[in-house]
N, C-alpha and C positions, 0 to 999 in steps of 0.2 A: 469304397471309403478309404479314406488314411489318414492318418497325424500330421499336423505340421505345426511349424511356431505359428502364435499368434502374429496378425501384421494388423495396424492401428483402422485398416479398412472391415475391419471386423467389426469394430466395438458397437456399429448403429444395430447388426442386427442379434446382435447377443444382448444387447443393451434391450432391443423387442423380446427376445427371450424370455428375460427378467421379467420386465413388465406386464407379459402375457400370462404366465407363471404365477404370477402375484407372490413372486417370493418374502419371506419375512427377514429378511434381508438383506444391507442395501447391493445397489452394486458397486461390486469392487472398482476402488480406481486403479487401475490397469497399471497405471505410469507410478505407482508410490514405489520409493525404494525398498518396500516391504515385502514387493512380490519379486518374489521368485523364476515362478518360472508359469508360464499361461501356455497353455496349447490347443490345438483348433481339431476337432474332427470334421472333415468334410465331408460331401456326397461325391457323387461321381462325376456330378457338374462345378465342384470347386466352392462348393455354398456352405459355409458351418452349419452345422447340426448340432456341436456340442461346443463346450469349453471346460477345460479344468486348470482352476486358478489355481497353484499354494504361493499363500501367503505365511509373512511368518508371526509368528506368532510367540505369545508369551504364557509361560505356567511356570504360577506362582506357588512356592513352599512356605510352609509355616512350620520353623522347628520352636517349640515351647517346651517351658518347664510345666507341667501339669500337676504340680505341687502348687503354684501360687491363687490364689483366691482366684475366683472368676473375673470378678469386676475390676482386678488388677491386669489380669489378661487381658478382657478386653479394654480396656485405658491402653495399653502395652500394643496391641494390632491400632487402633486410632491413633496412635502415634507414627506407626509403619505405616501406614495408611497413608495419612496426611504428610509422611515427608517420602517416600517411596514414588506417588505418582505425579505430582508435577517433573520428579528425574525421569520417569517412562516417558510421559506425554516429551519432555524436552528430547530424548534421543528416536523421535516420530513416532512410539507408537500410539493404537486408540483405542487396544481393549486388549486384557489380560483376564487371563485363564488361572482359576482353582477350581482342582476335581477332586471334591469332598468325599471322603469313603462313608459307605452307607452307615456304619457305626459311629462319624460323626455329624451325619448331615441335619440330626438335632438342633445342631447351634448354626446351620448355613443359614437360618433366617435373619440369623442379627446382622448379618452381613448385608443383608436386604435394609433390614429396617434402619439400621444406626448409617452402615456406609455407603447406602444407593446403589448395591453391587444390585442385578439384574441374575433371576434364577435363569439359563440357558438349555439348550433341549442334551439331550443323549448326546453321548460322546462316544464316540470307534477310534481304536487306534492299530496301526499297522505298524510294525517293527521289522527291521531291515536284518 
């Protein structure tokens, strides 16, 4: 086995990969200016076996006054909201990251229900 770069004759069986997997998912486009860097593990015959994409990504902060009413705060984030991401989506990206601490993941549902955000799974991070 070894690493190499990805080369675009890869994508049908990685793209089998995905779809055999039945990843929850999608798959990545390969070609977005988003990714980084993609790499291939092969066998000993030259055949991928794995891939590991990074893409990049976006994590979002919320600094607040936690003095002002509730219902003012949140007026206050639906405003950040609504003017925040058509500037995301215009500089390509198509999904953004808040990683809610457990002492306030209370209020992560209004974020579901008022701004369409989507609860996502477990998060691991590795620090250089």
């Amino acid at each position: 086995m070894r690493v190499r770069e990805y080369s675009e004759s890869d994508e049908g069986v990685l793209r089998q990969y995905h779809e055999e997997n039945k990843y929850a998912f999608d798959f990545p486009s390969l070609n977005s200016p988003l990714i980084e860097l993609v790499e291939v593990v092969e066998d000993i015959n030259g055949n991928p076996m794995m891939a590991g994409v990074a893409k990049r990504s976006l994590e979002l902060f919320l600094l607040c006054n936690q003095k002002e009413h509730p219902l003012v705060r949140m007026q206050a984030i639906g405003m950040l909201h609504a003017s925040m991401t058509p500037k995301l989506l215009g500089k390509g990206y198509d999904e953004a990251n808040a990683f809610i601490p457990p002492e306030l993941a209370r209020y992560a549902r209004r974020l579901c229900t008022q701004f369409g955000w989507i609860k996502n799974w477990d998060t691991y991070t590795i620090r250089g």
